[in-house]
C-alpha positions, -999 to 999 in steps of 0.1 A, spaced: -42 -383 289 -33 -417 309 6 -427 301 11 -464 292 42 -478 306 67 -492 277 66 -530 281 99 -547 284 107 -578 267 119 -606 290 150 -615 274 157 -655 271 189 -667 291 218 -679 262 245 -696 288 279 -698 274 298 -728 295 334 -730 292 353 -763 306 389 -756 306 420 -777 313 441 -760 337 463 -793 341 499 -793 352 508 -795 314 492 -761 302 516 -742 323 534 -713 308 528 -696 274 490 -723 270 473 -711 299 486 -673 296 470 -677 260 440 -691 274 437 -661 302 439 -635 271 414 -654 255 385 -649 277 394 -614 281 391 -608 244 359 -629 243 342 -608 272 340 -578 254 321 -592 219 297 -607 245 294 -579 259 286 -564 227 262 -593 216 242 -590 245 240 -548 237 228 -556 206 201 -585 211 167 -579 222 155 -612 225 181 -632 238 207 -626 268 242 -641 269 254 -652 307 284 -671 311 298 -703 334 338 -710 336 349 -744 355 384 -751 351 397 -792 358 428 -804 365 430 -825 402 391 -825 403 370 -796 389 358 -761 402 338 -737 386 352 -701 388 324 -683 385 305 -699 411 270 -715 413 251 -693 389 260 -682 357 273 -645 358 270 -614 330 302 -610 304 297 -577 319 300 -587 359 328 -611 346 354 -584 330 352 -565 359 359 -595 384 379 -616 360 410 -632 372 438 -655 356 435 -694 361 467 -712 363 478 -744 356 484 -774 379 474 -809 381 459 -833 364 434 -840 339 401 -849 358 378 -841 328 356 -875 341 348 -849 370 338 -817 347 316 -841 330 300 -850 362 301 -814 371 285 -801 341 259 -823 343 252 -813 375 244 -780 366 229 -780 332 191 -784 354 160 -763 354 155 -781 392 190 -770 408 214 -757 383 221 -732 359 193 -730 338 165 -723 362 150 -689 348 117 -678 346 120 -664 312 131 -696 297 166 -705 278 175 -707 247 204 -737 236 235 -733 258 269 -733 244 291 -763 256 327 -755 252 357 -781 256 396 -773 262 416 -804 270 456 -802 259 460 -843 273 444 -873 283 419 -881 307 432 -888 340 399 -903 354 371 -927 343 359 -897 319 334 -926 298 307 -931 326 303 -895 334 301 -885 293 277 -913 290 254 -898 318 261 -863 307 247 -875 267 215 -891 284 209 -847 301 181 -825 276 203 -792 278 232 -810 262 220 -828 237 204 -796 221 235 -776 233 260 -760 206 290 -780 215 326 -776 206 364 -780 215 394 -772 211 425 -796 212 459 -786 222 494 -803 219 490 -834 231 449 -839 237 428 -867 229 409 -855 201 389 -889 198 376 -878 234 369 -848 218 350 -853 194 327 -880 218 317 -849 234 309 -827 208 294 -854 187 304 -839 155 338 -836 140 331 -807 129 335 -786 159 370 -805 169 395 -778 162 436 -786 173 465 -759 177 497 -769 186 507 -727 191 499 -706 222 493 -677 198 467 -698 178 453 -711 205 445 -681 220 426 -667 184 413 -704 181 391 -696 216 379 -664 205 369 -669 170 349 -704 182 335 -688 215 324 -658 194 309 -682 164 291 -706 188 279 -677 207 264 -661 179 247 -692 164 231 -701 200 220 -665 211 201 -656 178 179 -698 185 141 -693 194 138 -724 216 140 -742 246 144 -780 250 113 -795 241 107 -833 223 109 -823 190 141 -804 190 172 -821 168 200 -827 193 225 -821 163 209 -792 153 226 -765 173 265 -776 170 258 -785 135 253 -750 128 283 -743 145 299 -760 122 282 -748 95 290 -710 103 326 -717 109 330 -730 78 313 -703 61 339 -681 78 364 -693 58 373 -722 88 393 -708 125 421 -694 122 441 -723 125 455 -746 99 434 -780 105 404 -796 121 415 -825 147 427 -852 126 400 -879 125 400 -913 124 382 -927 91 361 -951 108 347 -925 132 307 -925 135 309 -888 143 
């Protein structure tokens, strides 16, 4: 009797970005609550990606403060390969989200970036940790970045702390919704988990790659949507918004 060999699905690629301010003013109790943050997201990726036939989860990290650097390197790395190699950022610097705009959109490319795979990719997830202002012409590089296919059908979020700009925030996310501020280490650091793991969720369980007919507010509207249906992150508020904001 001739043995068939068992077919293996080619799983779609689900990248997870995180930008993260590592600026002079996150120093202390922020950025330790940020470092135990993505250790305690790691594992439930881990576990998403166990438990998900389809789709696979890799992840990106950049931080920004003088200019920006992605710690993970040039290719997007397993949750997996991560919590073995992971390693605390610290904080320094300025604000140079301008250049993690640039940065980002730099790499979200099917040509030269992260999201060449064979097997195709399903939205990425975009997200956003500023605690100040902008310390560099941040508008240019956003406006470029909204013009790239990968984000405007990406799930994107962030999360505002102390003293951010939330009306920058929220131009990146392009939805209110997914603005979330903490002004508490402690909160922040179940703030990042709780979104990571919600946006992560909603992206890895999508069908689709970029294509024409895909609704760029699609994706981080059902962010928004599933946070909400979680009873809201475990924080007190949404970023305050201004009433006159298109968003």
């Amino acid at each position: 009797m001739v043995m068939l060999d068992k077919v293996q699905t080619v799983r779609r690629m689900c990248p997870v970005i995180f930008l993260l301010d590592t600026s002079g003013s996150m120093e202390g109790a922020p950025i330790g609550a940020v470092n135990s943050a993505i250790e305690g997201v790691l594992p439930e990726l881990i576990s998403m990606n166990d438990s998900n036939a389809d789709n696979e989860i890799k992840v990106a990290i950049m931080s920004f403060d003088y200019g920006a650097n992605w710690i993970t390197g040039d290719e997007l790395v397993s949750p997996e390969d991560l919590k073995s190699s992971w390693k605390d950022v610290y904080a320094n610097g300025l604000t140079a989200m301008g250049a993690a705009f640039k940065e980002l959109n730099q790499k979200l490319s099917a040509s030269h970036g992260f999201m060449q795979r064979a097997s195709g990719s399903v939205a990425p997830v975009l997200f956003l940790l500023s605690d100040g202002e902008p310390t560099d012409d941040y508008q240019s590089n956003l406006n470029t970045l909204k013009q790239n296919a990968w984000y405007k059908v990406a799930a994107r979020v962030a999360i505002g702390y102390g003293e951010s700009n939330d009306d920058v925030l929220r131009e990146f996310t392009g939805n209110k919704e997914t603005v979330l501020h903490t002004d508490n280490p402690e909160d922040l650091k179940k703030m990042i988990r709780f979104v990571a793991i919600t946006s992560s969720r909603v992206a890895s369980t999508g069908s689709s790659a970029v294509t024409p007919n895909n609704n760029p507010d699609d994706n981080t509207q059902n962010v928004a949507i599933a946070i909400q249906a979680q009873g809201g992150a475990p924080t007190p508020t949404l970023a305050p918004a201004d009433p006159d904001d298109p968003f």
